[in-house]
VOGU-977432 format. One line per 10 residues: for each residue y negated, x, z of C-alpha. Coordinates in steps of 0.5 Angstrom, whole numbers. Layout:
! VOGU-977432
Y X Z | ...
This chain:
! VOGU-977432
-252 420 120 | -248 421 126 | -242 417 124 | -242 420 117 | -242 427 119 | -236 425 123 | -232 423 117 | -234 429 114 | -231 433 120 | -225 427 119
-223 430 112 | -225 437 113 | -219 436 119 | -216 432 113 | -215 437 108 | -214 443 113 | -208 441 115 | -206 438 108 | -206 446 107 | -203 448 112
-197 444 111 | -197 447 103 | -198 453 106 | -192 452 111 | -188 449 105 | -189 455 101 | -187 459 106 | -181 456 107 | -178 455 101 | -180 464 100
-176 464 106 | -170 461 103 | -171 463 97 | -171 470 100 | -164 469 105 | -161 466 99 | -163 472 95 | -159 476 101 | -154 471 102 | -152 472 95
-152 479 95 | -148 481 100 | -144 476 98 | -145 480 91 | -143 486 94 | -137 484 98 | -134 481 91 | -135 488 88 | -131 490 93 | -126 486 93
-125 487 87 | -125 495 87 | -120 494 93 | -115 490 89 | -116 493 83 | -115 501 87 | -108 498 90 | -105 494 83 | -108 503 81 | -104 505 87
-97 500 86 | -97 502 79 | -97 510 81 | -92 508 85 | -87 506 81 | -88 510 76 | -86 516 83 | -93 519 83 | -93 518 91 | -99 521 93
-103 520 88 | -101 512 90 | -103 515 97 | -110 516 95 | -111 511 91 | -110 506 97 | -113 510 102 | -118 510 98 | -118 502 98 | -116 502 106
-123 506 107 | -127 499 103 | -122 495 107 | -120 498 114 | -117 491 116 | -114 489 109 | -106 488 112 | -103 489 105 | -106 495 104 | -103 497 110
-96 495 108 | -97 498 101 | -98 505 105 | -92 505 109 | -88 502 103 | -90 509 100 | -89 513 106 | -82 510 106 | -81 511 98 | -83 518 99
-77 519 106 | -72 516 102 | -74 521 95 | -73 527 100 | -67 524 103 | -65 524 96 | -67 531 95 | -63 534 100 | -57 530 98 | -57 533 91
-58 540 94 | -51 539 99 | -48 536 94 | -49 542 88 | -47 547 95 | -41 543 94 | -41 540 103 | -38 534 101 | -37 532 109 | -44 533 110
-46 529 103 | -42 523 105 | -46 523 111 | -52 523 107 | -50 519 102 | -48 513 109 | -56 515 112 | -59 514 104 | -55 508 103 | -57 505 110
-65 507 110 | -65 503 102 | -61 497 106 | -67 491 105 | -71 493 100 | -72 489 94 | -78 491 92 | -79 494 85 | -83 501 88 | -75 502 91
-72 500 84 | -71 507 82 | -68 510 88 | -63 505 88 | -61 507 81 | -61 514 84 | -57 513 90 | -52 510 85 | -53 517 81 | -52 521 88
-46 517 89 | -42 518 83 | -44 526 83 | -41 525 91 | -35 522 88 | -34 528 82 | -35 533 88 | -30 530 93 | -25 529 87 | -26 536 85
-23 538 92 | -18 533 91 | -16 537 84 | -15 543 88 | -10 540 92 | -6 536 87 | 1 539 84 | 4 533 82 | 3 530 74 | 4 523 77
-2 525 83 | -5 528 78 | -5 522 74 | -7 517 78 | -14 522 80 | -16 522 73 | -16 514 72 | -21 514 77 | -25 520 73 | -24 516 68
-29 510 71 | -34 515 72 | -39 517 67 | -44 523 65 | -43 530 64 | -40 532 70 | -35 527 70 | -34 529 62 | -33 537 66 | -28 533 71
-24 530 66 | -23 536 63 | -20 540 68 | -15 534 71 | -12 533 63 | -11 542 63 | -8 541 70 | -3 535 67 | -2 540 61 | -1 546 66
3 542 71 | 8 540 65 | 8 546 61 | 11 549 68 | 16 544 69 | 18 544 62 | 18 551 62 | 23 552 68 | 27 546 65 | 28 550 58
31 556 62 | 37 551 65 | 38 548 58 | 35 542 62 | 32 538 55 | 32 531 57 | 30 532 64 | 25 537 60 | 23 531 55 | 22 526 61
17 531 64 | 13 531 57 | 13 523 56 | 11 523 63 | 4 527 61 | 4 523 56 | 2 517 59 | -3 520 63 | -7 523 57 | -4 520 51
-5 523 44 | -5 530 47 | -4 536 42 | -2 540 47 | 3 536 50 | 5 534 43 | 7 540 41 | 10 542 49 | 14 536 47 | 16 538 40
18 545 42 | 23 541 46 | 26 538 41 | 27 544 37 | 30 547 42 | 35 542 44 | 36 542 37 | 37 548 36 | 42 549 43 | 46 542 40
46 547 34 | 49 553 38 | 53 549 42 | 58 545 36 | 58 552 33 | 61 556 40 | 66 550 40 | 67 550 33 | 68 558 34 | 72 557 41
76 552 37 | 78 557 32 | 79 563 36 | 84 558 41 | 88 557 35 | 88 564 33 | 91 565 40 | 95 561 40 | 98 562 34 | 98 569 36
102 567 42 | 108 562 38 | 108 567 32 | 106 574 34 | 106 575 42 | 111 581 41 | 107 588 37 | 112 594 36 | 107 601 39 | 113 606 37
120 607 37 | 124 614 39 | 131 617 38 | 134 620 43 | 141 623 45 | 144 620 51 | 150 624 56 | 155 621 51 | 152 624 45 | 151 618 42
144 617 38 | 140 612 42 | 133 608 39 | 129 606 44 | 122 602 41 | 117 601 46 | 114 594 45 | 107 590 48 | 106 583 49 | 99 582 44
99 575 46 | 94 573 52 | 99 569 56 | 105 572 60 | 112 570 56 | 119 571 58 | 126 570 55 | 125 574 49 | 129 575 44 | 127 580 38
132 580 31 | 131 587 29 | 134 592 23 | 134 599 22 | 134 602 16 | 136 609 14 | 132 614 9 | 135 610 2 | 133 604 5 | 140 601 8
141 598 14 | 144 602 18 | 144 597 25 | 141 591 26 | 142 584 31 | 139 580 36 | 137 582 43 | 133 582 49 | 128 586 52 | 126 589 59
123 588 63 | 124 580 62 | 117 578 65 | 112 581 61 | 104 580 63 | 99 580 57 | 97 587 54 | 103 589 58 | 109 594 55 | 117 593 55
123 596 51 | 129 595 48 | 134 601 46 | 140 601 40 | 146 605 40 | 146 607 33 | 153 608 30 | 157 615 31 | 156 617 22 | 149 617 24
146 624 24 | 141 626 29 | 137 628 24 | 137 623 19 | 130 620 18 | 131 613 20 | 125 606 21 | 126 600 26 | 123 593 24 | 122 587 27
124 581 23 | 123 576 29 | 124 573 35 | 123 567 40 | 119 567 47 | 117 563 52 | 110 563 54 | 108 562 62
């Protein structure tokens, strides 16, 4: 009886521990199942996060190309707030900071150029240029882009103020080559005042070469502009009002010449033929009481002659010559446009008041 209620307590010993193991099993395998089930939802949470956290910061790159920095900036603090210890996040936000530094330095130099300082904007440009110096990244794409535009405004501003003090086609010229490489509208505006300075400057120059009847000096001046903007109607028809002027000066000229050449061989045959022009004769009685012509004559050539010797006749009322010879005149010299006179002792059967008239029928002379 003893012995089998020892093997009684013996089983139900048995059976207690068998339940506690069970009981100990179950527990633990809860315990597990309950740590695996945390384990797994903060692995869950945090893979949320991550997710969210990349997911904000490829929002805030695309916000960031697209120039929209603050937003770009509260998208990554956004992320940086779910991720404080995220170094990339970090970066991104002072690559931001950065991109908005380097888009107000853009700002201002804009502003400086439009106020027309070109000292100051090139120093800003120089500062712009070297604040852009190693950045790849594609955030900073368009403001190298920028900064080529900047450049090319700086360029016009700087080569407006040369403009001002260029007076030369040829300096002119060479400005408007580098104009000529440039492109947008104020490069457009440039390139249009540099070709009405070409056209100004050798409309001038050509002016005064016309007033000195310098053509060919003034078609060189065309050709010159020409070549700098070729095709020019301007200075297309500068250089045909040129050439019509030439033309019309040669015309000028051969005529002057032709008239000249004409009006000294009028004069010249003025000199061989007629130098000497009878103005008026007179008669007077001298102290012998013989009648006395004297004819006052001048010498209508344009030189000085000399030597002269005149064939005359007088001639009576009814037309008979009553005296006639050759003879000398006095003075012996006689300047052109100057007087000189012969006299005639008419025979003594000629009356006082016998209507008489003296002709020069010809004569020889030396001209000076």
């Amino acid at each position: 009886m003893v012995a089998a209620s020892g093997e009684v307590e013996k089983q139900h010993v048995k059976r207690r521990n068998s339940n506690f193991a069970l009981k100990a099993t179950v527990g633990f395998i809860l315990l597990f199942s309950l740590i695996s089930g945390l384990l797994f939802h903060f692995y869950k949470v945090e893979l949320d996060i991550n997710e969210e956290v990349l997911n904000l910061q490829s929002m805030a790159k695309v916000e960031a190309l697209a120039g929209n920095y603050e937003e770009s900036l509260g998208l990554l603090q956004e992320a940086i707030t779910l991720r404080p210890n995220f170094a990339a996040l970090a970066q991104d936000e002072n690559m931001v900071y950065h991109a908005i530094r380097i888009e107000r330095m853009g700002d201002e130099l804009e502003q400086t150029i439009v106020s027309g300082k070109e000292s100051e904007a090139e120093a800003q440009l120089e500062e712009l240029r070297q604040e852009l110096k190693g950045f790849k990244e594609p955030v900073f794409d368009r403001h190298r882009e920028r900064l080529e535009e900047l450049n090319m405004k700086y360029t016009i501003l700087s080569l407006t103020n040369e403009l001002s003090k260029l007076g030369t086609i040829e300096d002119l010229g060479n400005l408007l080559n580098v104009a000529n490489g440039l492109i947008g509208k104020e490069a457009t505006t440039l390139k249009e005042q540099i070709t009405d300075r070409i056209r100004t400057t050798a409309t001038a120059e050509v002016n005064k070469l016309l007033e000195r009847k310098r053509y060919t000096a003034a078609l060189t001046i065309t050709d010159e502009a020409l070549g700098w903007v070729r095709g020019d109607d301007i200075l297309m028809e500068l250089k045909q009002k040129v050439k019509q002027e030439q033309a019309s000066y040669a015309l000028a000229e051969e005529q002057r010449i032709q008239r000249a050449m004409e009006e000294a061989a009028a004069e010249d045959y003025i000199n061989q033929t007629a130098a000497v022009e009878l103005i008026e004769f007179e008669k007077v009685m001298n102290e012998l009481g013989d009648i006395v012509v004297v004819a006052h004559l001048k010498n209508v050539a344009t030189r000085a002659i000399f030597n002269v010797s005149l064939s005359y006749e007088i001639v009576n009322g009814e037309g008979a010559v009553i005296g006639s010879g050759k003879i000398g005149v006095t003075p012996d010299y006689v300047a052109s446009g100057e007087g000189m006179t012969f006299s005639v002792t008419l025979p003594e059967e000629i009356e006082y008041e016998e209507e008489l008239k003296l002709e020069i029928i010809e004569g020889t002379w030396s001209l000076e």
